[in-house]
N, CA and C of each residue as an Amber inpcrd file, in Angstrom:
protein
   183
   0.8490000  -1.1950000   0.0000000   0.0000000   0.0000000   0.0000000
   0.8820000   1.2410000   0.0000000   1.2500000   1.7990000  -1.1410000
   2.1210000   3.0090000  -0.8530000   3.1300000   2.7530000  -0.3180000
   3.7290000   1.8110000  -0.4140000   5.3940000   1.6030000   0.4890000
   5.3070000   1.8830000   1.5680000   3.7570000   1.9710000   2.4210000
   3.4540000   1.9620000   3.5200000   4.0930000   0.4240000   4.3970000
   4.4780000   0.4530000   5.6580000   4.7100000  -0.7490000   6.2920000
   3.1650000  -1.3680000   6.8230000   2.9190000  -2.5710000   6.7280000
   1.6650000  -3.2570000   6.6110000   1.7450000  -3.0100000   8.1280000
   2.3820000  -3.0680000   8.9600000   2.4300000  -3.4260000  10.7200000
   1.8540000  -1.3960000  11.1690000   2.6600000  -0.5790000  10.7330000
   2.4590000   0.4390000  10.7390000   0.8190000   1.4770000  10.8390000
   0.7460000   0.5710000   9.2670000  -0.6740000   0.8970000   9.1230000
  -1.7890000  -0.0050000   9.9960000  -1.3850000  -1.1380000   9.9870000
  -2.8250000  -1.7080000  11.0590000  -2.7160000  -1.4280000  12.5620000
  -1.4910000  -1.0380000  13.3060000  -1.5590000  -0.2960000  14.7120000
  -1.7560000   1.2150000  14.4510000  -1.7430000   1.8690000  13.9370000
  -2.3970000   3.0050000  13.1850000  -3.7840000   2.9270000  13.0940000
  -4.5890000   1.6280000  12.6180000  -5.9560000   1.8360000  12.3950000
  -6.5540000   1.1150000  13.5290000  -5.5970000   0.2210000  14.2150000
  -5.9450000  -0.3290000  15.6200000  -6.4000000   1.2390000  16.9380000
  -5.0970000   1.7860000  16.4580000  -4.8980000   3.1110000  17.6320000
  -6.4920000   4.0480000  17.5500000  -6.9390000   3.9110000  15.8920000
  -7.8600000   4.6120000  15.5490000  -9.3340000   3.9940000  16.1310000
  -9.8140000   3.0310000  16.1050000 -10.4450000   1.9790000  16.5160000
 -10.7140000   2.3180000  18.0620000  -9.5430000   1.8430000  18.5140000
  -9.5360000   2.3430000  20.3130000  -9.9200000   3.9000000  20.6740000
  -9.3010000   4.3230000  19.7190000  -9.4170000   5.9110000  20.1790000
 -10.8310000   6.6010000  20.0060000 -11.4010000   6.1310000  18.5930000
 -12.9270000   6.1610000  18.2130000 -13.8350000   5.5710000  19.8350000
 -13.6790000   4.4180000  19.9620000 -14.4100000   3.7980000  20.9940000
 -13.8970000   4.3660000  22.0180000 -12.8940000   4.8600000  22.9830000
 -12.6690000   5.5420000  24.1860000 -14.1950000   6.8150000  23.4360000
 -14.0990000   7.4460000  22.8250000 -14.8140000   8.6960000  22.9520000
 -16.2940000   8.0950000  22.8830000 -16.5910000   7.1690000  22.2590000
 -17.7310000   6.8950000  22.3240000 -18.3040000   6.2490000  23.8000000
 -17.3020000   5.5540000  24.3150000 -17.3960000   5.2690000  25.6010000
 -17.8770000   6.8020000  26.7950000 -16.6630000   7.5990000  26.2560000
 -16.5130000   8.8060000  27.5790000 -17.8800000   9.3800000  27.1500000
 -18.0830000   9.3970000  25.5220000 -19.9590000  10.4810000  25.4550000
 -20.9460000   9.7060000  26.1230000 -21.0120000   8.3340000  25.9350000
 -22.0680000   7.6720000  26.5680000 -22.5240000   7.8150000  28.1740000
 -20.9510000   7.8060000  28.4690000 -20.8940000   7.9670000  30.2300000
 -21.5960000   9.3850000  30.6430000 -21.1030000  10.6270000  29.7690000
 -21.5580000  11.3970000  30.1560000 -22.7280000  11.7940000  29.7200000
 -23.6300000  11.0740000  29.0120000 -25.1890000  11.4870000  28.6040000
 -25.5230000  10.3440000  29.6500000 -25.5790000   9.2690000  29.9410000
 -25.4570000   8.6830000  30.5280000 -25.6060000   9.4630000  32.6090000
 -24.3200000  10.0550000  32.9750000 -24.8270000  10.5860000  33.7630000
 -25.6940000  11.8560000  33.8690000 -26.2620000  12.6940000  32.7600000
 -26.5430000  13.5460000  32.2900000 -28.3270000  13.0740000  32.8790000
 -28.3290000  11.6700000  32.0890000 -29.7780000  11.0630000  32.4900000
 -29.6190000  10.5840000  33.7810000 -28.8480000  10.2870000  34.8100000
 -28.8500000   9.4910000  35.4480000 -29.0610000  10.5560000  36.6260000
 -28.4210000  11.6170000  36.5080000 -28.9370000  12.4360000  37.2560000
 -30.0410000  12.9600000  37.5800000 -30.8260000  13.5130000  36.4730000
 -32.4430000  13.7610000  36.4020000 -33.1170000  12.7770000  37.0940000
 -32.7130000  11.3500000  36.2340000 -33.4910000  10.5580000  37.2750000
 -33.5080000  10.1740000  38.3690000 -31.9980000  10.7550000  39.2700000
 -32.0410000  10.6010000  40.6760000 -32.6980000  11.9980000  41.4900000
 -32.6480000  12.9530000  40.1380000 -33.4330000  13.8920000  40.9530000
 -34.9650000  13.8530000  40.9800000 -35.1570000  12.7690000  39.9590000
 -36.6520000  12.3420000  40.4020000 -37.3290000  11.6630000  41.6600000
 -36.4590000  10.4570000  41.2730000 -36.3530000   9.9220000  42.6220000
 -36.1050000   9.7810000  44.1140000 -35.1780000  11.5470000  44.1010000
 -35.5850000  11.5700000  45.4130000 -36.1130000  12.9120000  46.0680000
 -37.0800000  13.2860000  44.8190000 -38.2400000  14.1150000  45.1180000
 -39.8720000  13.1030000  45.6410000 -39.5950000  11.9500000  44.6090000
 -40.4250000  11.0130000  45.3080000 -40.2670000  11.0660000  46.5420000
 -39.0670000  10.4310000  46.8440000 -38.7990000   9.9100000  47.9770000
 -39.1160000  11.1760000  49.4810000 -38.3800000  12.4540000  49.0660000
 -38.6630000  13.1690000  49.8650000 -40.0670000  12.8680000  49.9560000
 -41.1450000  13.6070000  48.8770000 -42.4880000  13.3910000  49.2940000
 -43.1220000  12.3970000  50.3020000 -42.7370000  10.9430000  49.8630000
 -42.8760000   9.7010000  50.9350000 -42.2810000  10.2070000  52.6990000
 -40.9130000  10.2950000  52.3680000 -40.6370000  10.8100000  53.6270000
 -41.5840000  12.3270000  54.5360000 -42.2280000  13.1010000  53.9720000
 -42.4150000  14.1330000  54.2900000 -43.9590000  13.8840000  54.5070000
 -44.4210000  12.3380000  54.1700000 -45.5790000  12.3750000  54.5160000
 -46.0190000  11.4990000  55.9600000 -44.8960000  10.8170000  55.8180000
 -44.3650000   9.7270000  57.1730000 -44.2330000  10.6580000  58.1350000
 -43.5150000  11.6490000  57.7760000 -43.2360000  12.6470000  59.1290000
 -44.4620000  13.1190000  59.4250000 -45.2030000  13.6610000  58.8520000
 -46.5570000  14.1540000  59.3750000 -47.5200000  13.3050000  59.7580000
 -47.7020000  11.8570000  59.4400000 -48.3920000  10.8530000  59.7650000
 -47.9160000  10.7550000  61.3680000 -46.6330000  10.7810000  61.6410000
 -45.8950000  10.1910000  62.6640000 -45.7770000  11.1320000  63.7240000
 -46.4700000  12.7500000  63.5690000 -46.6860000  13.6190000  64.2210000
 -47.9070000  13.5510000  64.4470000 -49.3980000  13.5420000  63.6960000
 -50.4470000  12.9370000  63.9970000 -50.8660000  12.0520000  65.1710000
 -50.2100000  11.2940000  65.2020000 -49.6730000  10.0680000  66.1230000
 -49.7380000  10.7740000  67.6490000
């Protein structure tokens, strides 16, 4: 290929490969926590609510 070295070029397209997938890895992680967050801020608005209704049940009492 072009007096290219055959070893050259396939750790070259290996390096490319890895390097493609690290970023696709690091975007995923961070949409990933992007969602993961929202949904813990869902969850512990639930949760507060639950808790905040226990407390007043438990003052009732």
């Amino acid at each position: 290929m072009f007096g290219f070295d055959k070893d050259l070029v396939n750790s070259v397209v290996a390096f490319n490969h890895v390097f493609t997938g690290t970023i696709i890895v690091i975007i995923g992680l961070l949409s990933f926590n992007i969602l993961g967050i929202s949904i813990a801020s869902v969850f512990n608005v639930k949760m507060d609510e639950k808790t905040e209704t226990n407390i007043v049940e438990e003052i009732d009492k």
